[in-house]
Biopython code that builds the backbone (N, CA, C, O; Angstrom):
import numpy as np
from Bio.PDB.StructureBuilder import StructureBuilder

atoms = [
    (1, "UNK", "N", (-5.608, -17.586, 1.983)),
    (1, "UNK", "CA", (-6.518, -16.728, 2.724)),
    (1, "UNK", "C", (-7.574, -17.553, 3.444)),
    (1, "UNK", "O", (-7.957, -18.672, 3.102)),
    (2, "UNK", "N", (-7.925, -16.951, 4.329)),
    (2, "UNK", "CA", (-9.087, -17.601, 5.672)),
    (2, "UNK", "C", (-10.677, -18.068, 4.802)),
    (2, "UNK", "O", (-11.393, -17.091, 4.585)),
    (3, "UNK", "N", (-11.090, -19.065, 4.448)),
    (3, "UNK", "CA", (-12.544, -18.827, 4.255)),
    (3, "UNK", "C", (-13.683, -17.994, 4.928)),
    (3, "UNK", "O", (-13.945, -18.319, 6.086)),
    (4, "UNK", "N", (-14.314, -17.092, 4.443)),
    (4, "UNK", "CA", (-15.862, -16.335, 5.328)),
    (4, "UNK", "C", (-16.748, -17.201, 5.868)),
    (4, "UNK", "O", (-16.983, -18.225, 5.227)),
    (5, "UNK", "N", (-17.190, -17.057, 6.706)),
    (5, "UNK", "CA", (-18.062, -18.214, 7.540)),
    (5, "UNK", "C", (-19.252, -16.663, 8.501)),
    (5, "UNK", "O", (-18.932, -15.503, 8.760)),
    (6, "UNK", "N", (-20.104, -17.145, 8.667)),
    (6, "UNK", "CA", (-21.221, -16.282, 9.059)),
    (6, "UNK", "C", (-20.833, -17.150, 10.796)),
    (6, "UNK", "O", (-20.289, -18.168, 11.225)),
    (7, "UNK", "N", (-21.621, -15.790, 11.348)),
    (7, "UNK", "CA", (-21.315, -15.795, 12.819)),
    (7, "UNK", "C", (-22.472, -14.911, 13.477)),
    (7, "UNK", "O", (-22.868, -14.005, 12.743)),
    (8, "UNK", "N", (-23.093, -15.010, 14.741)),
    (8, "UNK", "CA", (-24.402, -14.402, 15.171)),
    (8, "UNK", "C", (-24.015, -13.485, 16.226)),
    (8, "UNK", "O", (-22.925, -13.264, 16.752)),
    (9, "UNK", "N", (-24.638, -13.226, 16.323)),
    (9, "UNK", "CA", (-24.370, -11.767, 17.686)),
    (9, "UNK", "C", (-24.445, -12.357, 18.699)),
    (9, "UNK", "O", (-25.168, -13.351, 18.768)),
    (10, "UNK", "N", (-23.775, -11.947, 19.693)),
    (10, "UNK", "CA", (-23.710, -13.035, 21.259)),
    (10, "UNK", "C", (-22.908, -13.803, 21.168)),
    (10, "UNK", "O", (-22.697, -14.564, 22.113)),
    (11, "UNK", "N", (-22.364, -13.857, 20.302)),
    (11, "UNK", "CA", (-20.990, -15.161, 20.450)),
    (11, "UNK", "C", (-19.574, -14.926, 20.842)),
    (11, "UNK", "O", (-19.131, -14.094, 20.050)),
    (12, "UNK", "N", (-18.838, -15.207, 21.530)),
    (12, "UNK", "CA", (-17.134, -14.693, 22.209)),
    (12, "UNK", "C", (-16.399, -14.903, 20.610)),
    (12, "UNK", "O", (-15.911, -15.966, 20.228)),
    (13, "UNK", "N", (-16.435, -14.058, 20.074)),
    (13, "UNK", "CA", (-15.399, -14.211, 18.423)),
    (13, "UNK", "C", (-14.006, -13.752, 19.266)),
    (13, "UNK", "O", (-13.950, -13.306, 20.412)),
    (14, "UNK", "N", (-12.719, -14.053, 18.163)),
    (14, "UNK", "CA", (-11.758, -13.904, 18.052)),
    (14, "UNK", "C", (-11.235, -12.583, 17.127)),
    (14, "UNK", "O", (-11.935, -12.127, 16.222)),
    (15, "UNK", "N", (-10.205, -12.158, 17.401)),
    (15, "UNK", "CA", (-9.926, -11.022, 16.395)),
    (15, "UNK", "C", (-10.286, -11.019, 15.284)),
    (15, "UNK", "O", (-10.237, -12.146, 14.791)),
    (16, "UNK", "N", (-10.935, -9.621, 14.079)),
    (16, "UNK", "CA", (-11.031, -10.481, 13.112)),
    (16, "UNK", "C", (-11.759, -8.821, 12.097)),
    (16, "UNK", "O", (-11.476, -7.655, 12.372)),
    (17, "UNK", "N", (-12.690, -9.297, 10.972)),
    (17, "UNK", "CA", (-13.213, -8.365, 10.357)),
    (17, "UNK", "C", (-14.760, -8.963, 10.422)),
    (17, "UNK", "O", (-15.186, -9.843, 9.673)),
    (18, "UNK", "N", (-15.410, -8.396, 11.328)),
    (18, "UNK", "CA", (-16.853, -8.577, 11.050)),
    (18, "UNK", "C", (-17.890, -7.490, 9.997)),
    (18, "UNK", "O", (-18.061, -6.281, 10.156)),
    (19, "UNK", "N", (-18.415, -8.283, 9.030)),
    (19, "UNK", "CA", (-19.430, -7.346, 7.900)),
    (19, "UNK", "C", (-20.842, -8.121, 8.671)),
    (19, "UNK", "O", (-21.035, -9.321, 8.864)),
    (20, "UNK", "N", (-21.662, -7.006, 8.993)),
    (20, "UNK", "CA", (-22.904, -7.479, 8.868)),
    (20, "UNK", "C", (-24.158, -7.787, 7.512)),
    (20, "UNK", "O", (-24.515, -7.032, 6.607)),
    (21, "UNK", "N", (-24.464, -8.774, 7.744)),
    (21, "UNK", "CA", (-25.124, -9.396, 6.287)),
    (21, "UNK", "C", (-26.047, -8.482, 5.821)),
    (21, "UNK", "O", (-25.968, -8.509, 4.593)),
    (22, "UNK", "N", (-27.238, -7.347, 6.324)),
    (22, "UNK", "CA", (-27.637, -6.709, 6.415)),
    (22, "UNK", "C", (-27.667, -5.444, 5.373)),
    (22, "UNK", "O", (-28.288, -5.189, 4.341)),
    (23, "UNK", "N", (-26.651, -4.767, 6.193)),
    (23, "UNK", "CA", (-26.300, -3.049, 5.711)),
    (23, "UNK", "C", (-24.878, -3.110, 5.306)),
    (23, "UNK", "O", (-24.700, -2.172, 4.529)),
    (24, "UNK", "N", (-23.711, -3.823, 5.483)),
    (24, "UNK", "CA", (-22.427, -4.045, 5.331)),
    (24, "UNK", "C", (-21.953, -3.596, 5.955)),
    (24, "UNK", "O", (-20.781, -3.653, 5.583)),
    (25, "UNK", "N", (-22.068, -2.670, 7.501)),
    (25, "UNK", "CA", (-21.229, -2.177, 8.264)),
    (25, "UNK", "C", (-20.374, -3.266, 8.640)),
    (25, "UNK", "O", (-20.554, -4.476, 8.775)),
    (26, "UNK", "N", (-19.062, -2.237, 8.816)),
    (26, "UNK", "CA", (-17.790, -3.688, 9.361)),
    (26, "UNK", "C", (-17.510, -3.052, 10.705)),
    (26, "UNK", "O", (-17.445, -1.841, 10.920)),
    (27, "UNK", "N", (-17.327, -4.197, 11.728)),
    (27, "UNK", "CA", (-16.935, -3.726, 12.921)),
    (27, "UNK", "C", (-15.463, -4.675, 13.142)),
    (27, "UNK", "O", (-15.747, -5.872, 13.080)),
    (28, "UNK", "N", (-14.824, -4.571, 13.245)),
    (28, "UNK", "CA", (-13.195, -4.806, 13.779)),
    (28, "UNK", "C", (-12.702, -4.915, 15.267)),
    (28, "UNK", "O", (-12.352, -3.980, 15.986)),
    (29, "UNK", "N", (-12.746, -6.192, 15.566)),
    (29, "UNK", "CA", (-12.155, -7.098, 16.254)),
    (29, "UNK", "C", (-11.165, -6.881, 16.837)),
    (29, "UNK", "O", (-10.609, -7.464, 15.907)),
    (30, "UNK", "N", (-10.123, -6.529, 17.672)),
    (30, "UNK", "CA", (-8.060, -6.712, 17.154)),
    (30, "UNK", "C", (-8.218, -8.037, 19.055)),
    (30, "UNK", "O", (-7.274, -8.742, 19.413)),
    (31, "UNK", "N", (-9.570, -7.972, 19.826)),
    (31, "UNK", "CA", (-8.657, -9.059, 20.367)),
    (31, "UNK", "C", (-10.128, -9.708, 20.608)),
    (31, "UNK", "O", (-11.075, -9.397, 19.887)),
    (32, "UNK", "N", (-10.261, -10.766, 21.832)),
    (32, "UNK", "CA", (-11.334, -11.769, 21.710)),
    (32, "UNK", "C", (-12.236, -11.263, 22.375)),
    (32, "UNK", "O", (-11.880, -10.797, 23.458)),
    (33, "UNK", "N", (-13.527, -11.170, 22.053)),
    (33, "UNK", "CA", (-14.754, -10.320, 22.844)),
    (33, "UNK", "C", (-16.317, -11.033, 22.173)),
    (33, "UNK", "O", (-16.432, -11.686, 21.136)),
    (34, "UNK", "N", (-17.225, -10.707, 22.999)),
    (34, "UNK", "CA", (-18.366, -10.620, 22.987)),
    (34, "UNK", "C", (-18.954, -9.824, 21.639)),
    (34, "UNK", "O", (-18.890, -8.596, 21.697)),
    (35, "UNK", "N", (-19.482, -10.379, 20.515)),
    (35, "UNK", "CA", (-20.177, -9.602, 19.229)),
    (35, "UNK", "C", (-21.635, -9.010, 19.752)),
    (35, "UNK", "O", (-22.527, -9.778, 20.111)),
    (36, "UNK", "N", (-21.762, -7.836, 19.758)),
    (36, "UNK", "CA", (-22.694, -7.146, 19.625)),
    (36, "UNK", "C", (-23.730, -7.000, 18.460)),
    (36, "UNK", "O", (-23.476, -7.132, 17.263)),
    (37, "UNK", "N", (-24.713, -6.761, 18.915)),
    (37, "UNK", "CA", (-25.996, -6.580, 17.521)),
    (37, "UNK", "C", (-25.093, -5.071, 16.695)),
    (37, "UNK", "O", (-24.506, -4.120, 17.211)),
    (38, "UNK", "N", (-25.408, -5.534, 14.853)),
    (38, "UNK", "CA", (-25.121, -4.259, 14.402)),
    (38, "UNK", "C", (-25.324, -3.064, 15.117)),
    (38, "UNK", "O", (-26.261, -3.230, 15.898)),
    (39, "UNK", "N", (-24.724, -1.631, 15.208)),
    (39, "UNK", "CA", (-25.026, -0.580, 15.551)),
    (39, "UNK", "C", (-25.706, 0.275, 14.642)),
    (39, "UNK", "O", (-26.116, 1.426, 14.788)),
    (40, "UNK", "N", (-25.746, -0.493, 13.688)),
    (40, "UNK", "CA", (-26.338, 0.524, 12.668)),
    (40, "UNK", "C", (-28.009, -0.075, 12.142)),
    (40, "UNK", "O", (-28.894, 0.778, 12.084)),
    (41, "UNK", "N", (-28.365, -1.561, 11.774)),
    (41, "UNK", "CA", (-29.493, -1.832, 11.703)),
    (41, "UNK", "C", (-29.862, -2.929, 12.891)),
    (41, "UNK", "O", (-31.032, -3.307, 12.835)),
    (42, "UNK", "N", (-29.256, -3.366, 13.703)),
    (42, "UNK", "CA", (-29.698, -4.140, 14.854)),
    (42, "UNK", "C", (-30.099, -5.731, 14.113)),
    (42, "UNK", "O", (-31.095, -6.423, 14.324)),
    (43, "UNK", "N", (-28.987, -5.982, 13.233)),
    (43, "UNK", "CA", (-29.173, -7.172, 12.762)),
    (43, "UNK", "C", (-28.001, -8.150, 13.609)),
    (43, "UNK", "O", (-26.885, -7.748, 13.939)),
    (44, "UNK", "N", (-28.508, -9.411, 13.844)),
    (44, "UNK", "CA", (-27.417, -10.148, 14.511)),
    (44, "UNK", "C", (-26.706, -10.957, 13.998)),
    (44, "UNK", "O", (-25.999, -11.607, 14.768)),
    (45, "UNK", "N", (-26.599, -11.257, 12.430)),
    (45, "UNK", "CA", (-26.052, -11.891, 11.341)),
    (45, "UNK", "C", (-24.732, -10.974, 10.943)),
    (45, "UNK", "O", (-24.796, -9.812, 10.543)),
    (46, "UNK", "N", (-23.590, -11.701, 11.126)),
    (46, "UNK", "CA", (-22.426, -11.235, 10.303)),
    (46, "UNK", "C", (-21.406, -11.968, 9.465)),
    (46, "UNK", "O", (-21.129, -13.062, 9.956)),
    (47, "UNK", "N", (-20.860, -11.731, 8.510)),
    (47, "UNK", "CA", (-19.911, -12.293, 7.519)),
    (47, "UNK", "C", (-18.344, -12.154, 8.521)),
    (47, "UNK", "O", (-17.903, -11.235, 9.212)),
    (48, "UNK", "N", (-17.947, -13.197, 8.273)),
    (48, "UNK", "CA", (-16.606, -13.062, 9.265)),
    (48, "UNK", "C", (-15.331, -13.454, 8.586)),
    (48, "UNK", "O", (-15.302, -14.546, 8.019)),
    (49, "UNK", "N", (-14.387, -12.765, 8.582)),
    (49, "UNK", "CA", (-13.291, -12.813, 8.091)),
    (49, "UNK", "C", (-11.831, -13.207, 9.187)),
    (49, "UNK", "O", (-10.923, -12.376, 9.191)),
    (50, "UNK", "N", (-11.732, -14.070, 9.788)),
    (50, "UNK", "CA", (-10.977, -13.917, 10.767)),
    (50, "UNK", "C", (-9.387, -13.610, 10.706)),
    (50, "UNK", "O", (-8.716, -14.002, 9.751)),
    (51, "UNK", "N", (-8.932, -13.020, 11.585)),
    (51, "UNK", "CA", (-7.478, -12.512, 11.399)),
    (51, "UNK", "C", (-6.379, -13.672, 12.063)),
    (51, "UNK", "O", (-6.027, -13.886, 13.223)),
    (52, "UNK", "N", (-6.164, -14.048, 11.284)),
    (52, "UNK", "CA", (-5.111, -15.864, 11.475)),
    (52, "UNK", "C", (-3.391, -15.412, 11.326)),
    (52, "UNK", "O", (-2.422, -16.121, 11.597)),
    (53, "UNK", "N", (-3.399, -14.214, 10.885)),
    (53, "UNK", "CA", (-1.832, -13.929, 10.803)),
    (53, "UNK", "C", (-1.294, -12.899, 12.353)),
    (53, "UNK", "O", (-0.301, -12.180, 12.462)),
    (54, "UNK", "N", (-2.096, -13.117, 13.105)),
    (54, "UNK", "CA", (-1.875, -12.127, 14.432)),
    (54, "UNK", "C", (-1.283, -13.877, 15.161)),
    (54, "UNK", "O", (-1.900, -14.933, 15.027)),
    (55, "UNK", "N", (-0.098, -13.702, 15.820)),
    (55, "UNK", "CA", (0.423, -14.152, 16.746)),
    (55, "UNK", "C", (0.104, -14.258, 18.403)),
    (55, "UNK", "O", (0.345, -13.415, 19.267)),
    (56, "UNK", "N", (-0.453, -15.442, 18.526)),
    (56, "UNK", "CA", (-0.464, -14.865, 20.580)),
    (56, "UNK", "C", (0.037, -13.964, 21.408)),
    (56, "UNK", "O", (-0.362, -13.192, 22.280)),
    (57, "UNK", "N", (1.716, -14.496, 20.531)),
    (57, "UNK", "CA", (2.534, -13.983, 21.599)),
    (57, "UNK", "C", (2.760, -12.594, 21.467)),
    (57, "UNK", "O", (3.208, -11.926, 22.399)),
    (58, "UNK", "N", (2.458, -12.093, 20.294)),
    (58, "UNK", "CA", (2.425, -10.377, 20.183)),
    (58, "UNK", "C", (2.090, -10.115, 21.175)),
    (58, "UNK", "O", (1.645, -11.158, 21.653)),
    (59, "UNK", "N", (1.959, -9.002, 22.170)),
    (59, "UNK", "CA", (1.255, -8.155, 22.735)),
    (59, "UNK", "C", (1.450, -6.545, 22.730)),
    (59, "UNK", "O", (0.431, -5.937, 23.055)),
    (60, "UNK", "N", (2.316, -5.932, 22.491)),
    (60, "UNK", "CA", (2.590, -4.773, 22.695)),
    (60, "UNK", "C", (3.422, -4.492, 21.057)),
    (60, "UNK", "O", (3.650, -5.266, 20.128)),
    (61, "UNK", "N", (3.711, -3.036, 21.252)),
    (61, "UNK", "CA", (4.223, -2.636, 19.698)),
    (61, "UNK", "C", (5.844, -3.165, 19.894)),
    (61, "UNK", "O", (6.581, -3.423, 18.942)),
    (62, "UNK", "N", (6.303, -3.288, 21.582)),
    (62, "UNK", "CA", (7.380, -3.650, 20.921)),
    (62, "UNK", "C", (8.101, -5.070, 21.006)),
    (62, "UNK", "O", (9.263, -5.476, 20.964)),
    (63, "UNK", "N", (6.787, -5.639, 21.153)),
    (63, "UNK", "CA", (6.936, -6.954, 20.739)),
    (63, "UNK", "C", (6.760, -7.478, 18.502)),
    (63, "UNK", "O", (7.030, -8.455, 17.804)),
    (64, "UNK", "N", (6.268, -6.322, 18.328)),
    (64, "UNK", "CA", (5.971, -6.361, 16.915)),
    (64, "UNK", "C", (7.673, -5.808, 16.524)),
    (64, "UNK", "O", (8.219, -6.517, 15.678)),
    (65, "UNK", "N", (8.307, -4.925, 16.928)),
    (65, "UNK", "CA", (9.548, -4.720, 16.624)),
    (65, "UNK", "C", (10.679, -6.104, 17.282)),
    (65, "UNK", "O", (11.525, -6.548, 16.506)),
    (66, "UNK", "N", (10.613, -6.491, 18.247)),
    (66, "UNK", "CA", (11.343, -7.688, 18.560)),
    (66, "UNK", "C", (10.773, -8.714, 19.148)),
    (66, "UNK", "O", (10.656, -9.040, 20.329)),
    (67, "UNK", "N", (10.280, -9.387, 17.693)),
    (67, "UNK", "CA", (9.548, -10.585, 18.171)),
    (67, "UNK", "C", (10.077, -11.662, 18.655)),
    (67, "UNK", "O", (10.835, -12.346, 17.968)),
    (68, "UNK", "N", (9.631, -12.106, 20.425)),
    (68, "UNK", "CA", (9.786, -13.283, 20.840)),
    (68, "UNK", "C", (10.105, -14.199, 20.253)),
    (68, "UNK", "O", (9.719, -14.208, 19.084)),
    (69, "UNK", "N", (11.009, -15.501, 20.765)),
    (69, "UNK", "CA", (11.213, -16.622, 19.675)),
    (69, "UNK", "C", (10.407, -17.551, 20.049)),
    (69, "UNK", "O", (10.122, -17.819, 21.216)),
    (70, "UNK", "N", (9.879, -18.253, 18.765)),
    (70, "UNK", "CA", (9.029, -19.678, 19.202)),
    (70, "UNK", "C", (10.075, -20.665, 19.776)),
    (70, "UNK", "O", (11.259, -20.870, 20.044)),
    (71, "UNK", "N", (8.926, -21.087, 19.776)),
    (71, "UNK", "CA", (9.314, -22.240, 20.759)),
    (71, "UNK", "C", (9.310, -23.563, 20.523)),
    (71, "UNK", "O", (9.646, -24.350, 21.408)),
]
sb = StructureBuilder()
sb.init_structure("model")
sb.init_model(0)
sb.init_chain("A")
sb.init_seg("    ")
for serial, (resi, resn, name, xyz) in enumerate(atoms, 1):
    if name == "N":
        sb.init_residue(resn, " ", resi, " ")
    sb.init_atom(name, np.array(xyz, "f"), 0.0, 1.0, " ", f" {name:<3s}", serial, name[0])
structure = sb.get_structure()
């Protein structure tokens, strides 16, 4: 499993499970974006869990049913 590593608001994260250190709200990731301040206490500290078993090359559901071959 991935080690937790803390991460700040404003930063381009990767897919993943964000807990804020705060209140514990989790906000959920599925592709790469801009972290926002909690919505719930406006804290910019979060616990990060990142999602390492998602594939690039996925993109669509039916690429999850016939997955591309590596390469």
């Amino acid at each position: 499993m991935s080690e937790e590593t803390q991460v700040k608001a404003g930063c381009v994260v990767g897919p993943g499970t964000y807990t804020c250190t705060s209140c514990g709200h989790e906000h959920v990731l599925e592709s790469e974006k801009d972290l926002k301040a909690c919505p719930s206490c406006a804290c910019d500290m979060y616990n990060c869990i990142p999602m390492t078993h998602v594939r690039p090359d996925i993109k669509t559901a039916e690429d999850v049913m016939n997955p591309p071959e590596r390469k």
